[in-house]
N, C-alpha and C positions, 0 to 999 in steps of 0.2 A: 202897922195899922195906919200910919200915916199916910204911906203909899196909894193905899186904895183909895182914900176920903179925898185925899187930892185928885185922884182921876177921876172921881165921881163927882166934884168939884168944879172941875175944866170942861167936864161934860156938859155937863149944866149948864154952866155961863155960855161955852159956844152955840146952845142950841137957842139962850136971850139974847145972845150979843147983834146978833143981824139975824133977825127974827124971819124973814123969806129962805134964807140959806144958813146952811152949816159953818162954824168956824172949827176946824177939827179940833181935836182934843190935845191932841201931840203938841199945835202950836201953843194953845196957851198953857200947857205944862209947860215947853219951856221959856216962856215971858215970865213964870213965875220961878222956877228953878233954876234957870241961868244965874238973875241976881245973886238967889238964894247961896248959888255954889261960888261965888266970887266970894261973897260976902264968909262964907267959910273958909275959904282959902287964904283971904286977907285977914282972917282972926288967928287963924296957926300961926303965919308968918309972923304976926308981931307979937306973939307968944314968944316962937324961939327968937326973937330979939334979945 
């Protein structure tokens, strides 16, 4: 359920973000999901610490 609400999310803000043109969806899914997936990667790791 997650999934969708964020790409209906990204949709959104691209079509405020620069309001004469599109900023597609894909990019700002991943300005917000990159972080996101680092940020998970770096909590396992110092888990299995």
């Amino acid at each position: 359920m997650l999934a969708p609400c964020l790409l209906l999310a990204a949709d959104i803000a691209g079509r405020l973000i620069a309001r004469p043109v599109e900023v597609q969806a894909g990019i700002l899914v991943a300005f917000i999901g990159g972080p996101f997936f680092i940020a998970l990667v770096r909590r396992r790791r110092l888990a299995e610490l």
